[in-house]
C-alpha positions in Angstrom: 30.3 -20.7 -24.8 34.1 -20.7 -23.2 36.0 -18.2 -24.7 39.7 -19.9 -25.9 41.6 -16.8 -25.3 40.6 -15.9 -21.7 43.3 -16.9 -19.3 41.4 -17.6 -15.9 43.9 -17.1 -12.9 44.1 -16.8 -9.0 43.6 -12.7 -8.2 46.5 -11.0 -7.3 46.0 -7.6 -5.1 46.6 -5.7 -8.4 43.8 -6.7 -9.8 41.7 -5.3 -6.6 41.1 -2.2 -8.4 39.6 -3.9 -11.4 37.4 -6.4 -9.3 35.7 -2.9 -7.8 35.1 -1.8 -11.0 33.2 -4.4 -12.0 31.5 -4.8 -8.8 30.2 -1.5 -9.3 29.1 -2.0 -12.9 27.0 -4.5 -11.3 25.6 -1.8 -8.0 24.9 0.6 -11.0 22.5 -2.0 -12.7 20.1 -2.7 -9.4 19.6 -5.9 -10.5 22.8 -7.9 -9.8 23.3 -7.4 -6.2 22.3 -6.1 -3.3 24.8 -3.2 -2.6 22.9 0.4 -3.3 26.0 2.5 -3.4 29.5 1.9 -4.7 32.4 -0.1 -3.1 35.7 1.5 -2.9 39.1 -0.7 -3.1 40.0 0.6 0.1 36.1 -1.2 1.4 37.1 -4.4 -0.3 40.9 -5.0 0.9 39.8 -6.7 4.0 37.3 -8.9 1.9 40.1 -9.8 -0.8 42.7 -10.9 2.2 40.0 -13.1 3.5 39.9 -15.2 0.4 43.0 -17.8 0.6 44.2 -18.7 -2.5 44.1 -22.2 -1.1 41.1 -22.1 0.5 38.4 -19.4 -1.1 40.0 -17.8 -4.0 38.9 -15.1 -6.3 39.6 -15.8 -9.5 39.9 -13.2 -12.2 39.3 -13.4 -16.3 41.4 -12.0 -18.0 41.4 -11.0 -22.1 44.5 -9.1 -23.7 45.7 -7.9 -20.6 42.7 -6.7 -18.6 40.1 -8.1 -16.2 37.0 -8.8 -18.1 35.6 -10.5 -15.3 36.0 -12.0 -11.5 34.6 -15.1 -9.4 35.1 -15.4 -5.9 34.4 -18.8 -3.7 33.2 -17.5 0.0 33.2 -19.5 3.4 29.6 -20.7 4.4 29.0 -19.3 7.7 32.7 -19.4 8.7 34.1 -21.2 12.1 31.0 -24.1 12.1 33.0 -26.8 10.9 30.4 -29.1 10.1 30.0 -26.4 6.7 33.3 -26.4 6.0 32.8 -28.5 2.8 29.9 -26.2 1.7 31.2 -22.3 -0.1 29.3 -19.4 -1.6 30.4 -18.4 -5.4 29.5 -15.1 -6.7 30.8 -13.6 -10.4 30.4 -10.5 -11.9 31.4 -9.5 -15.7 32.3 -6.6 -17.4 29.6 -4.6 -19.0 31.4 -4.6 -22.5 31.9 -8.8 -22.0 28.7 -10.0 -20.9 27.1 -12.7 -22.8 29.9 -14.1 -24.5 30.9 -16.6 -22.6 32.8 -14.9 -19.4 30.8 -16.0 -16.8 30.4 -19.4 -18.0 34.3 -19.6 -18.2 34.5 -18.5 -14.7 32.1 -20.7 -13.4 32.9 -23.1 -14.9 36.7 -23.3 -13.5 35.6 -22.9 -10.1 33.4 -25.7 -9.8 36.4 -27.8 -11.3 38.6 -26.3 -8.3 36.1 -27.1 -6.0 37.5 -30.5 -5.3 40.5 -29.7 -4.6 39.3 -26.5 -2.1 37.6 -29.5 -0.3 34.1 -28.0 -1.4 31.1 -30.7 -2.3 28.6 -28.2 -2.1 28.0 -24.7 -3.7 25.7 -22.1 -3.4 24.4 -18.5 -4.7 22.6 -16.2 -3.6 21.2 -13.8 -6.4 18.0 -11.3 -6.5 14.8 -12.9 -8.2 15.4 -10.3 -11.3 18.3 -11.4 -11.9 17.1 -13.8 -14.6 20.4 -13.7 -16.5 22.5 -15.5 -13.6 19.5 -17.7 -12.8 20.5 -18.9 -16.3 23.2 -19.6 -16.2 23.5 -21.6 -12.6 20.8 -23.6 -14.4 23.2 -24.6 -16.6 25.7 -25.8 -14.2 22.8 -27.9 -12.7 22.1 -25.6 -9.7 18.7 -25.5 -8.8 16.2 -23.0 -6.7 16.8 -23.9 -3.2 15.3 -21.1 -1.4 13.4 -17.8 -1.9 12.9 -15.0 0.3 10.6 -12.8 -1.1 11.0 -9.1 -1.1 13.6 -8.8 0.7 15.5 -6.1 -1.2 14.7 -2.7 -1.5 15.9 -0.3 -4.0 14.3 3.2 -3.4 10.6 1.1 -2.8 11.1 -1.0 -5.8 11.2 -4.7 -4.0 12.5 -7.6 -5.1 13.3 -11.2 -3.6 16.3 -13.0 -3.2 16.8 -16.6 -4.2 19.0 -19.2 -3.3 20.6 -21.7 -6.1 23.2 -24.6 -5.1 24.4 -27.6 -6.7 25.6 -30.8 -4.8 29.2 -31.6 -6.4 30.2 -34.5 -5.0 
């Protein structure tokens, strides 16, 4: 359920720090991406410049002053401009504000951006254990479009990944 006192907003390069954090939470589980080792912010300034604020923004949660969560809309292998209407969205949510309503927030104001970024179709790409985002895509109508199985390895425990998308407009 949307949270009323989250303020969703466009990330600003202070809140880089904050978006690793969680993005590690996430490395620490081995079950919410692929990434074995931790990111640093130094790793992820490159990635955060990429994403336009007009174009492919990261958006951050926020709740009494601090990031409680992040979503980020990603180009669809970038140049080929007959994908340009198609993007990639990914979220991650802090450990202490899972389950209450973050990630729905998040997702939720991302797909409503999504006409004005030009997107009509969106996609994610989550391991097969992830039950928890499979979940909640299912909820934005998202369904299964793909599955590779065992394609992830995490010190010889194997798991697959799948791929969700939704059609938007």
């Amino acid at each position: 359920m949307p949270q009323d006192d989250l303020n969703i907003r466009i990330a600003a390069e202070a809140d880089l720090a904050a978006i690793v954090d969680i993005y590690n939470q996430a490395v620490a589980m081995k079950s919410a991406t692929a990434d074995i080792s931790p990111v640093t912010v130094e790793s992820r300034q490159a990635w955060f410049k990429e994403h336009d604020r007009d174009r492919y923004p990261v958006y951050v949660a926020e709740q009494n002053g601090s990031v409680v969560g992040w979503c980020s809309i990603s180009p669809y292998r970038s140049g080929r401009m007959a994908l340009r209407h198609t993007a990639e969205i990914s979220y991650y949510i802090d450990e202490a504000h899972r389950g209450v309503g973050v990630g729905t927030s998040l997702i939720a104001h991302a797909i409503d951006d999504c006409p004005r970024l030009s997107i009509k179709t969106l996609f994610a790409i989550l391991l097969d254990i992830n039950t928890s985002s499979v979940g909640i895509l299912r909820k934005f109508g998202f369904e299964e479009w793909g599955h590779m199985p065992d394609v992830a390895d995490f010190d010889g425990n194997e798991c697959g990944h799948l791929y969700y998308g939704v059609r938007l407009s």
